[in-house]
Backbone as numpy.savetxt, mean C-alpha at the origin, in Angstrom:
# Nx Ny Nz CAx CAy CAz Cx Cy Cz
-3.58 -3.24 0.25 -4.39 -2.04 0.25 -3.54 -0.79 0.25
-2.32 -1.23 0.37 -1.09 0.19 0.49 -0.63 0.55 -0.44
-1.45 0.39 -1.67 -0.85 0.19 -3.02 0.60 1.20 -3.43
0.63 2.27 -2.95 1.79 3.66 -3.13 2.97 2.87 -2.15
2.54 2.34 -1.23 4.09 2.23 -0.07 4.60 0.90 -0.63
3.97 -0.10 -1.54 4.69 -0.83 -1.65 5.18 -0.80 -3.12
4.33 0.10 -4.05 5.35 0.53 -5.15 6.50 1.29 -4.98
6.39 2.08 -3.61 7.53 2.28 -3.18 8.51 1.74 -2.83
8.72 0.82 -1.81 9.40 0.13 -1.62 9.68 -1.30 -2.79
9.65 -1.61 -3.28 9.09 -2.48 -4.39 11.14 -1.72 -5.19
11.56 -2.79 -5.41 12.95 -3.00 -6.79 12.07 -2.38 -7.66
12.68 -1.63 -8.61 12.19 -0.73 -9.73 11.72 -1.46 -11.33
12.17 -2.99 -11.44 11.50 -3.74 -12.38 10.01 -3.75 -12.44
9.86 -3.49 -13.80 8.61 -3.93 -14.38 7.74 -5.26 -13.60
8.34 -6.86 -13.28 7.57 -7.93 -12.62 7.80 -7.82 -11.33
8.57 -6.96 -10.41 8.70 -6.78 -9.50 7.28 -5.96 -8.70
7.78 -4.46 -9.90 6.19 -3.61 -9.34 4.95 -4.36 -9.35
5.21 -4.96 -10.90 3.48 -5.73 -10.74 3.09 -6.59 -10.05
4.00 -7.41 -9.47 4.05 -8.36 -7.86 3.51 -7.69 -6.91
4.39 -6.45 -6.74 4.14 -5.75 -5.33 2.55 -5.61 -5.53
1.99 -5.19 -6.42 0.73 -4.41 -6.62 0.06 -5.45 -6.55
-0.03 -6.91 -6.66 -1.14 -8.12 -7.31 -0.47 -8.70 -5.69
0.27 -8.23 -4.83 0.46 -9.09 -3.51 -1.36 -9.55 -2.68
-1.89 -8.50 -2.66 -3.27 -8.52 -1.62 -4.20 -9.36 -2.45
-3.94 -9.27 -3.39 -5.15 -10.63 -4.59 -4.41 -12.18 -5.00
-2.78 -12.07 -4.16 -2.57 -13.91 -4.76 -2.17 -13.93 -3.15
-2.92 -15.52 -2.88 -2.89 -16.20 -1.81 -2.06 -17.56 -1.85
-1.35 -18.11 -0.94 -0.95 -19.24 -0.67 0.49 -19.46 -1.70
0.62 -20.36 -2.29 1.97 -20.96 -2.50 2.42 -20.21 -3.83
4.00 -19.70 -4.19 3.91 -18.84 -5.42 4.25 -20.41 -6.04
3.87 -20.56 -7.37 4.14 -21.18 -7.94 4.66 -21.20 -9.77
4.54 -21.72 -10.51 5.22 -20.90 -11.44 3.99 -20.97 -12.92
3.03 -20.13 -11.87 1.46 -19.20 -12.83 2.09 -18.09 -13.11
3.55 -18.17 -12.15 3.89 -16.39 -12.14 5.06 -16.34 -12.93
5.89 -15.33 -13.60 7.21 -15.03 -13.87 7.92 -14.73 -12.94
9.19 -15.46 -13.04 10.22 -15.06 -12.14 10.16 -14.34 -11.47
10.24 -13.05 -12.15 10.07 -11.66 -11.53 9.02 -11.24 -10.86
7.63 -11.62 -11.26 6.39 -11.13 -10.86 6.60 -12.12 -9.26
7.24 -13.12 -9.39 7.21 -13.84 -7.88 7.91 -13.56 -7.21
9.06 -12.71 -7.59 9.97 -11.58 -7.00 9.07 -10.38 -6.00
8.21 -9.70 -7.15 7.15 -8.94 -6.64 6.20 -9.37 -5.29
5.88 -10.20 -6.07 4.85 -11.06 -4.77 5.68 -11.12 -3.52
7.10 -12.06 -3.69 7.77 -12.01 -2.66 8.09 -10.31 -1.87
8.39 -9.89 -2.00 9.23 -8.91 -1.66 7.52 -7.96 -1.36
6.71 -8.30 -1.57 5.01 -7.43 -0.96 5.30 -8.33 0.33
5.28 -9.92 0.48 4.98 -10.69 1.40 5.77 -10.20 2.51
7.46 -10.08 2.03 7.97 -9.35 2.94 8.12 -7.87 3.64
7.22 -7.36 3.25 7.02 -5.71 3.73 5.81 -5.98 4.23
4.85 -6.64 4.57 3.66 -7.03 4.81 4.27 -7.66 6.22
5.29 -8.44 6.40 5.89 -9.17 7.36 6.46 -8.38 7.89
7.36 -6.92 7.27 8.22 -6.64 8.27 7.31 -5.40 9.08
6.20 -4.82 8.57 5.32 -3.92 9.00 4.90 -4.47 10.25
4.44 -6.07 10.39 3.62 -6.77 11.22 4.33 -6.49 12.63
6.19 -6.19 12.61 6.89 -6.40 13.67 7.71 -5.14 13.80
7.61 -4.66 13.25 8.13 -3.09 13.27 7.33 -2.09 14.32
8.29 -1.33 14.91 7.63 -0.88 16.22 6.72 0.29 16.02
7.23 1.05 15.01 6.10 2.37 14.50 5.23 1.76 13.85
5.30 1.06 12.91 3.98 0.42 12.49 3.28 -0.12 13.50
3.62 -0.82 14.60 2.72 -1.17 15.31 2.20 -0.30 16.75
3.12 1.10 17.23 2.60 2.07 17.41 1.38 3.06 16.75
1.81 3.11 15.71 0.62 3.62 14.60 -0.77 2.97 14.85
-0.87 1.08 15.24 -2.18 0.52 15.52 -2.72 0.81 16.66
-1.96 1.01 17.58 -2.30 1.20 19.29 -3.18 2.57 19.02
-2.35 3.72 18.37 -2.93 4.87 18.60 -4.12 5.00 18.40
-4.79 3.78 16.93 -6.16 3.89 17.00 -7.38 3.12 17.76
-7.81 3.64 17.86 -9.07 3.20 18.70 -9.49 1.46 18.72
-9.31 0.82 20.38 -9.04 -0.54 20.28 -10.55 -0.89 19.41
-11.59 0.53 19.27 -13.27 -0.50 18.81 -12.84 -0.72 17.38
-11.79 -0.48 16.91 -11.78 -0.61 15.08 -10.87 -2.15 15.23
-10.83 -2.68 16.23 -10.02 -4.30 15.97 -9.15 -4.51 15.31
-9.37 -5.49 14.87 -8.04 -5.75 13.09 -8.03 -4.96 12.71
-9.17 -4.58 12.61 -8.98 -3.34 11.24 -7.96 -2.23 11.50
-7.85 -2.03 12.50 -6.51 -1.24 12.59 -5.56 -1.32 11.62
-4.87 -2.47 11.65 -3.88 -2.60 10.69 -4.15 -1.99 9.15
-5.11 -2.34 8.85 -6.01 -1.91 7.33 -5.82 -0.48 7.26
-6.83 0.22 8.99 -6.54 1.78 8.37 -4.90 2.87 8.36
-3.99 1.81 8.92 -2.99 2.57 9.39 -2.23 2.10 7.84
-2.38 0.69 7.18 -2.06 0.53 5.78 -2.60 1.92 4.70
-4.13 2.40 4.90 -4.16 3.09 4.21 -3.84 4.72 4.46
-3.85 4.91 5.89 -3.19 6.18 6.87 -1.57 6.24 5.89
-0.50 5.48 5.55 0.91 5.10 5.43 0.30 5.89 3.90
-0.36 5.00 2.70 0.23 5.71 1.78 -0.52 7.15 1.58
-1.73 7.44 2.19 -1.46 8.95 2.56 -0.93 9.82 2.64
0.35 9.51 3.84 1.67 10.62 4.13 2.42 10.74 3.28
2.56 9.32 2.24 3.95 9.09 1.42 3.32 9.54 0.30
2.34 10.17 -0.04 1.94 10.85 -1.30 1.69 12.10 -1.00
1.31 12.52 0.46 1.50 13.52 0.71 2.94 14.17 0.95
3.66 13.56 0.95 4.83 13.69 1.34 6.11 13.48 0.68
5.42 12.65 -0.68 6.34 11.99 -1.92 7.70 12.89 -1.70
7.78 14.14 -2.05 9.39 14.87 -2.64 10.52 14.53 -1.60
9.94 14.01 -0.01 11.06 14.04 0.77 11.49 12.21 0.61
10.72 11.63 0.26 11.40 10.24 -0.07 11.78 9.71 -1.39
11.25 10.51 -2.51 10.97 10.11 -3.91 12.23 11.41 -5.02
12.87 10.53 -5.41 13.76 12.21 -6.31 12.29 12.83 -7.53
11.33 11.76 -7.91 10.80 11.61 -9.20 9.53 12.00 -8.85
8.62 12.99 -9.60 7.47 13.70 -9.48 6.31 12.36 -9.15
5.66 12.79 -8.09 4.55 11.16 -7.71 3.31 11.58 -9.28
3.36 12.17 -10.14 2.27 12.25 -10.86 3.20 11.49 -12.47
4.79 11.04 -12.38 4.82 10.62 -13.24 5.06 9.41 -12.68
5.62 8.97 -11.37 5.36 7.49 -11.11 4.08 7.12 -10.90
3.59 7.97 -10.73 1.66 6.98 -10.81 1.45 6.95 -12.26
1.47 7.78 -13.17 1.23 7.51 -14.55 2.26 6.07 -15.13
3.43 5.97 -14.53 4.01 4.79 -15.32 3.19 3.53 -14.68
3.10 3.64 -12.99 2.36 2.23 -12.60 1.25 2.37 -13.28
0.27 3.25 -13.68 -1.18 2.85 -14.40 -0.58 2.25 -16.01
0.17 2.75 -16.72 0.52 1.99 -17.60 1.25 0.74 -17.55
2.20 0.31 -16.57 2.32 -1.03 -16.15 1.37 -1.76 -16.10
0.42 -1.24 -15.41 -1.20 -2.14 -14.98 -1.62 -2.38 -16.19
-1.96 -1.47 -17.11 -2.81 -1.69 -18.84 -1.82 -2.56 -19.52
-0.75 -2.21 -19.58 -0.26 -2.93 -20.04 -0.13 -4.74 -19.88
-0.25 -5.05 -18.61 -0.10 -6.03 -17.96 -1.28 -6.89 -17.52
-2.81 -5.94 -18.20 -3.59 -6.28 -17.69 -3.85 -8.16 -17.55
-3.92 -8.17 -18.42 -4.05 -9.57 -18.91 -3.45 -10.70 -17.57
-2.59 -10.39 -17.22 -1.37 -11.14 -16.15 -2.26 -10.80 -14.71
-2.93 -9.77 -14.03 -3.52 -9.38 -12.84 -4.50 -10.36 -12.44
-4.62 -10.67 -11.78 -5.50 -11.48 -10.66 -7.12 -10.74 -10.59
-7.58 -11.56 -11.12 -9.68 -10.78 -11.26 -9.87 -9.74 -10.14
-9.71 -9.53 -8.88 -9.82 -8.78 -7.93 -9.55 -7.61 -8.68
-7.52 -7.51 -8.71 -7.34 -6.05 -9.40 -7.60 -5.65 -10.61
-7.56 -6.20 -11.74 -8.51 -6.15 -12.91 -9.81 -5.56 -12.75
-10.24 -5.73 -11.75 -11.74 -5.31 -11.67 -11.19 -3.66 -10.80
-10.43 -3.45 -9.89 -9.95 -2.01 -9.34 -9.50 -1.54 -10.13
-8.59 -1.76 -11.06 -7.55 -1.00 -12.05 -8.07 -0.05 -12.82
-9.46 0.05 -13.19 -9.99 1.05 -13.66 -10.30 1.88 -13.34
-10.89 1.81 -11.95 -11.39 3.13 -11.12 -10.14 3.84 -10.54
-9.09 2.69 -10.43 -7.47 3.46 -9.60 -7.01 3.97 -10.97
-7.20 4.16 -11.97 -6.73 5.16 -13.30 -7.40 6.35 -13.15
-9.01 6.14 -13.48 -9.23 7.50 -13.70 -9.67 8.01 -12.69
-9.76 7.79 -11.56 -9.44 8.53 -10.37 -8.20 9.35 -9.29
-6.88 8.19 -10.57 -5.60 8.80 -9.95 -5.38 8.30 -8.42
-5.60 7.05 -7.81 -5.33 7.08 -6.66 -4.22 7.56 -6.15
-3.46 6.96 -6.64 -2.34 6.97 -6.03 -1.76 8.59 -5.53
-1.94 9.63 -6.66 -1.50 11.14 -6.78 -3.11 11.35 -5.30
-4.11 10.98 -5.39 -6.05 11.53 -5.31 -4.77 10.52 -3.26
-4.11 10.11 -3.01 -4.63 9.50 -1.75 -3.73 10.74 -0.50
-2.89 11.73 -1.38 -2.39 12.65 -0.66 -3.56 13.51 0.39
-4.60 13.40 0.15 -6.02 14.55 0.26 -6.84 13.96 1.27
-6.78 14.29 2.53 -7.58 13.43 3.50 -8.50 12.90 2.82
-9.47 14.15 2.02 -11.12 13.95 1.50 -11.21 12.14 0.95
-9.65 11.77 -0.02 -9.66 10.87 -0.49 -9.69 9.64 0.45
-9.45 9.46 1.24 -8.77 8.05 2.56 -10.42 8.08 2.69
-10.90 9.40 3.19 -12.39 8.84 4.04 -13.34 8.34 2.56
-12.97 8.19 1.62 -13.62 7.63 0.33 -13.38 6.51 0.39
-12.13 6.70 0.64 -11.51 4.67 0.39 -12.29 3.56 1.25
-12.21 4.80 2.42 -12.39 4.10 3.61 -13.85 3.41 3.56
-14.88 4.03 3.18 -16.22 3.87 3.11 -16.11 2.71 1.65
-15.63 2.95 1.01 -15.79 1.56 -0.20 -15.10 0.43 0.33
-14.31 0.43 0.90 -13.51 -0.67 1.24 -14.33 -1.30 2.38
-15.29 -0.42 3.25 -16.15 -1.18 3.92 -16.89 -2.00 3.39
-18.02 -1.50 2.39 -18.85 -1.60 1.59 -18.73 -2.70 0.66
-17.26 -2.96 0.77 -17.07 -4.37 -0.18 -16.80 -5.54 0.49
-17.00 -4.89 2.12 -15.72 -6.30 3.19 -17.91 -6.84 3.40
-17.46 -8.35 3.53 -18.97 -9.04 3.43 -19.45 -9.08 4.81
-18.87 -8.52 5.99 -18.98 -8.25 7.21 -19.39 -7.10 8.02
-20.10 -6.23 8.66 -20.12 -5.17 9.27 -18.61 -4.97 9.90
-18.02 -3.98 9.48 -17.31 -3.21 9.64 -17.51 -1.49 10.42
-16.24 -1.28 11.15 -16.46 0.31 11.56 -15.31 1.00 10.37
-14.88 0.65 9.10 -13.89 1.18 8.55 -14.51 2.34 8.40
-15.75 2.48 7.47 -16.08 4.00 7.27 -16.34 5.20 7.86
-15.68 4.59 9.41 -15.50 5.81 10.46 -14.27 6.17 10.61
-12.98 5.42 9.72 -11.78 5.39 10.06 -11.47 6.73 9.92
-11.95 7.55 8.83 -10.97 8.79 8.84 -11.02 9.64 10.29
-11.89 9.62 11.39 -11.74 10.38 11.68 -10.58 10.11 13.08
-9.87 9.04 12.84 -8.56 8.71 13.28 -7.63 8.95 12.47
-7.31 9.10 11.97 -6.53 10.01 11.08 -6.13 11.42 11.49
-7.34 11.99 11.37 -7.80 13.11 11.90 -7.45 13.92 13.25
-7.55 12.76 14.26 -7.14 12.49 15.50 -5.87 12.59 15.84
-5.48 11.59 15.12 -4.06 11.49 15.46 -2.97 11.73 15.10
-3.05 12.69 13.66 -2.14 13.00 12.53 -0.95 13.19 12.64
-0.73 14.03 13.69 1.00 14.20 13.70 1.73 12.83 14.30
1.27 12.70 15.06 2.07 11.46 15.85 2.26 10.65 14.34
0.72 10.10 13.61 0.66 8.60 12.96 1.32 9.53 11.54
2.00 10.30 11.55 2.68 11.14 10.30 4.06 10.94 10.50
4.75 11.14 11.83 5.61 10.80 12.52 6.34 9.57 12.14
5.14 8.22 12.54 5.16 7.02 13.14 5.77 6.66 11.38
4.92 7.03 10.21 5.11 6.97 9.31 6.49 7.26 8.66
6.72 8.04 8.41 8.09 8.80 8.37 9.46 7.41 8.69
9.18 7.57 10.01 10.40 5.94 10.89 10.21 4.87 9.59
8.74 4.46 9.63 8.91 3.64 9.76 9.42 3.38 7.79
8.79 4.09 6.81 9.55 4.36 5.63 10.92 4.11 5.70
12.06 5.02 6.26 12.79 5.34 6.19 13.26 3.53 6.52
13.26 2.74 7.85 13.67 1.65 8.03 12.88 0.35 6.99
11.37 0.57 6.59 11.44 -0.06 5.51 12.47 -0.36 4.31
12.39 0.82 3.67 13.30 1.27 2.89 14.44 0.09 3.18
15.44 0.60 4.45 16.82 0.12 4.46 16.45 -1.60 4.78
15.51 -1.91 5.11 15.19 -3.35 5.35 14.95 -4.02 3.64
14.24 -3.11 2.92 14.26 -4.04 1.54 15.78 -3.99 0.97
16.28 -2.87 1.18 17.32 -2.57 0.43 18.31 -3.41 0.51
18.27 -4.06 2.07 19.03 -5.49 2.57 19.03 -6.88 2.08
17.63 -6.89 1.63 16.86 -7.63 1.82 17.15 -8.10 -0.05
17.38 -7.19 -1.08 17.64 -7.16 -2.18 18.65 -7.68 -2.34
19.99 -7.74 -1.61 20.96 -7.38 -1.43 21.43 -9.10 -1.29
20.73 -9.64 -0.57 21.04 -11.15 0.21 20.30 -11.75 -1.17
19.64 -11.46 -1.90 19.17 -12.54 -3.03 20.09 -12.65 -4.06
């Protein structure tokens, strides 16, 4: 659901990005449905997904919100993260966030064919809506927030999430910030050993 933080963090290949991006729609064993690379991708989502789970600002970031949002914590502080980092793109990114979102939407068209039915079916509305550039803008999160309820087959409190956000901004802006920066040097390691 972090779609910006893990194209961020994400090796700069073509099957890499499209891994990172198709991580939340393939489940269970990679096997070889995928290209090398795209299982590169997958891998390397699985592991930023793992290292978030144990990382101390990321998991500061969950405390801060409210224990009635449950799991879901994790979800809104996933979508709280690429918020800051689009709000925030120039201090982590050398490259304008309106031409790396235009190359990932053309990765995606291009690639359509290869995506997992879930994102195939998002990929259209995340084009001409611009998520990725559209998730800098509070207005946008409390949008997400309410569809992403709306699609979970469970009563949910997500579509109240923004106003934790709201709440807690500097700190979970903060929390964000850390925890980028040690992402970052954790993939970069992490590239490094393969």
């Amino acid at each position: 659901m972090n779609y910006l933080v893990h194209l961020f963090l994400s090796d700069p290949s073509p099957g890499s990005l499209l891994g990172n991006l198709m991580g939340d729609f393939v489940k269970g064993r990679l096997d070889d449905r995928f290209s090398p690379s795209i299982r590169r991708g997958l891998e390397q989502h699985r592991r930023i997904d793992a290292f978030a789970q144990t990382n101390v600002h990321f998991r500061r970031s969950r405390k801060r919100i409210d224990p009635s949002f449950g799991h879901y914590r994790g979800i809104l502080v996933d979508i709280f993260y690429d918020h800051f980092l689009a709000k925030n793109w120039t201090q982590h990114h050398p490259r304008p966030l309106e031409d790396f979102a235009r190359e990932s939407y053309r990765l995606l068209e291009d690639h359509y064919s290869l995506l997992p039915e879930g994102l195939q079916r998002i990929v259209p509305r995340m084009i001409a809506r611009n998520w990725l550039v559209s998730y800098g803008q509070v207005e946008t999160i409390d949008r997400v927030l309410r569809q992403i309820s709306g699609r979970l087959k469970h009563p949910n409190p997500l579509a109240a999430g923004g106003s934790e956000l709201r709440d807690h901004y500097v700190p979970l802006e903060s929390d964000c910030h850390r925890f980028l920066e040690e992402a970052k040097s954790f993939m970069a390691e992490s590239l490094q050993t393969k």
